[in-house]
Backbone as ProteinMPNN parsed JSONL, in Angstrom:
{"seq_chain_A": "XXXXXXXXXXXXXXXXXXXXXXXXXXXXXXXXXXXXXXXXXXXXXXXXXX", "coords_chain_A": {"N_chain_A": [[9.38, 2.693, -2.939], [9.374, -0.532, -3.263], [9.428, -1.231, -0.965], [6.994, -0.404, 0.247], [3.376, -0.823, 1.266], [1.842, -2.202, -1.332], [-1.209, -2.944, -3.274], [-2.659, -4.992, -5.601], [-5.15, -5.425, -8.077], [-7.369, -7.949, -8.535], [-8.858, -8.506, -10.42], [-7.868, -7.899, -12.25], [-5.148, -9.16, -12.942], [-3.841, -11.648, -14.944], [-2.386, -13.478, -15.975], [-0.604, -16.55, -13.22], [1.559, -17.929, -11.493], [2.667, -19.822, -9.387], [5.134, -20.578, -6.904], [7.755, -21.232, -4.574], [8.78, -19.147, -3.369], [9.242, -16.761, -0.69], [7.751, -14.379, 1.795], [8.223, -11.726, 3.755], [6.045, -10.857, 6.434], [4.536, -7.03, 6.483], [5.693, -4.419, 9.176], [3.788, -3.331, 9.54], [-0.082, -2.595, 10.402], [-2.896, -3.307, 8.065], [-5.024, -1.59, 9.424], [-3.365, 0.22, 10.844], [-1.799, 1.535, 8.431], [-4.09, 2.327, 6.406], [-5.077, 4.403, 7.887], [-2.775, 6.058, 8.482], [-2.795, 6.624, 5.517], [-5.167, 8.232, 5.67], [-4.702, 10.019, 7.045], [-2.983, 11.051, 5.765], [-4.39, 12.336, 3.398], [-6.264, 13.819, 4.128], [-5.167, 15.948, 5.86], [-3.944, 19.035, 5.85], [-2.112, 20.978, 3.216], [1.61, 21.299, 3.652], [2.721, 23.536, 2.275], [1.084, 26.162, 0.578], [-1.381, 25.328, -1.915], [-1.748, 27.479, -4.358]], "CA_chain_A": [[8.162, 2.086, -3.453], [9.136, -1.71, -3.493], [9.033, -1.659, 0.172], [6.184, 0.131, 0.461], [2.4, -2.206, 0.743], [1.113, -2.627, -2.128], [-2.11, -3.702, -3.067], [-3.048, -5.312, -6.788], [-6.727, -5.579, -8.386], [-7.393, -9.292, -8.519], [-9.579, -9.114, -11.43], [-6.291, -7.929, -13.356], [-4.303, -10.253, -12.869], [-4.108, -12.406, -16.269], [-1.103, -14.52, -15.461], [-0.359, -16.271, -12.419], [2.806, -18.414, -11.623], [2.805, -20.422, -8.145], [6.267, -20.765, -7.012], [8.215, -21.604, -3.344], [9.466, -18.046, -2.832], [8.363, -16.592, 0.691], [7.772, -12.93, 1.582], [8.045, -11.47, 5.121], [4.962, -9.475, 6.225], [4.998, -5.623, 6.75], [5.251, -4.642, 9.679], [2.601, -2.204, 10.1], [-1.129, -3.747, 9.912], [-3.507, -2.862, 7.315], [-5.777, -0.714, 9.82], [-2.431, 1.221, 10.405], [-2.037, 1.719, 7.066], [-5.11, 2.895, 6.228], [-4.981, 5.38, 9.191], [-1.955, 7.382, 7.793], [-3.194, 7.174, 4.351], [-6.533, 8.712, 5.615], [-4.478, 11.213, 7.736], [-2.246, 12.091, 4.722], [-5.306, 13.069, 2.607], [-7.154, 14.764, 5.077], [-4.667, 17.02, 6.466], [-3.381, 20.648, 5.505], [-0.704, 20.37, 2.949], [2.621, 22.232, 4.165], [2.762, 24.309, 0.873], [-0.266, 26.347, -0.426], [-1.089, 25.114, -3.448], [-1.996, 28.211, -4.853]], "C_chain_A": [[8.191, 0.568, -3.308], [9.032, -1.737, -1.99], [8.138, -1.3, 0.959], [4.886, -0.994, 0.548], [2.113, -1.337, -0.605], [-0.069, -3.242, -2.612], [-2.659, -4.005, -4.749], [-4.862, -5.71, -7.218], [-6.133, -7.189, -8.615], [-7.864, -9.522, -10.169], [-8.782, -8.542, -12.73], [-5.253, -8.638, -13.606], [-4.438, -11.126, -14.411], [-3.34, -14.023, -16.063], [-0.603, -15.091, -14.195], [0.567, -17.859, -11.96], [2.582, -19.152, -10.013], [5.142, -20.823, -7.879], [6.743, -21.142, -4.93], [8.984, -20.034, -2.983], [8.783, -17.168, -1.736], [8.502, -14.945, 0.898], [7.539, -12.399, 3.715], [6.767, -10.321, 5.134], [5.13, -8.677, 7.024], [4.959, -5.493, 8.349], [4.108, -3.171, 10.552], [1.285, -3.169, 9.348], [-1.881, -2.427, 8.764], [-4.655, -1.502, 7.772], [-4.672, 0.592, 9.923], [-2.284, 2.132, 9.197], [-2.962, 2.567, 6.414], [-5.359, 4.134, 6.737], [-3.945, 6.642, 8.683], [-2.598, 7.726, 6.228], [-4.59, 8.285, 4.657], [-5.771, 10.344, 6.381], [-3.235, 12.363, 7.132], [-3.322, 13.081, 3.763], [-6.139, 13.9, 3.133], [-6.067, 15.93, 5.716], [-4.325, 18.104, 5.237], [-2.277, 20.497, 4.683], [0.175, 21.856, 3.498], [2.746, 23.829, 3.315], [1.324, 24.724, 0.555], [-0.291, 25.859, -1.801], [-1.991, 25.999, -4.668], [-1.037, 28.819, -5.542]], "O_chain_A": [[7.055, 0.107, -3.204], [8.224, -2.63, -1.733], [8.145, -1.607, 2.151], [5.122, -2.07, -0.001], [2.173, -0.119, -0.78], [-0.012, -4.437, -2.321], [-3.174, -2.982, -5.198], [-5.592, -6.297, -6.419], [-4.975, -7.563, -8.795], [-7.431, -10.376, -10.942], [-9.058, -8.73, -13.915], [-4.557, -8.561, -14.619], [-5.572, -11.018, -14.877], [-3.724, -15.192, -16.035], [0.046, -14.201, -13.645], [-0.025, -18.906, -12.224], [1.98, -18.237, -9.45], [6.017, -21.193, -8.662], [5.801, -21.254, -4.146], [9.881, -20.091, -2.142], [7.619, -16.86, -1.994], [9.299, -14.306, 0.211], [6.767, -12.84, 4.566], [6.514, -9.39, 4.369], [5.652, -8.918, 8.112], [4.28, -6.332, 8.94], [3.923, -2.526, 11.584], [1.321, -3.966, 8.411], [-1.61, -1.233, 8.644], [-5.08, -0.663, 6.978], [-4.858, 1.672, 9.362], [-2.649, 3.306, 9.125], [-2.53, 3.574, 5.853], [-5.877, 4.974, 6.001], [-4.244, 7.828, 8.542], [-2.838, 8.87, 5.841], [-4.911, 9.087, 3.781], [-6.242, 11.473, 6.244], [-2.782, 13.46, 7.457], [-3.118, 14.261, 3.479], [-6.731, 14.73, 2.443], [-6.66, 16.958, 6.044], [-4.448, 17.947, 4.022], [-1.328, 19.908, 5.201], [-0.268, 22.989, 3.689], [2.835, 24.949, 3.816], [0.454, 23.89, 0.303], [0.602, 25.971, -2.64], [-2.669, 25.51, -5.573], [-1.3, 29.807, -6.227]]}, "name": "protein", "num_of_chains": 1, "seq": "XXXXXXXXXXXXXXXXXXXXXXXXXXXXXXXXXXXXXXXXXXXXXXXXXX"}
């Protein structure tokens, strides 16, 4: 999960700290991304879930 994306609501946020600590970005893009998530929920699961 921590190396998973992540994505936070903005308008939750309460607290917010500025700091010098740097973050490498993923490297799969956000259309990627999107693409498996759409092709995890849409497919057949392995298991009936009956």
């Amino acid at each position: 999960m921590r190396n998973a994306f992540r994505a936070f609501r903005l308008d939750r946020i309460q607290n917010l700290v500025v700091t010098d600590k740097k973050f490498n970005p993923h490297k799969i893009t956000l259309e990627e991304y999107f693409e498996e998530c759409r092709k995890n929920c849409l497919s057949t699961p392995d298991t009936p879930l009956t």
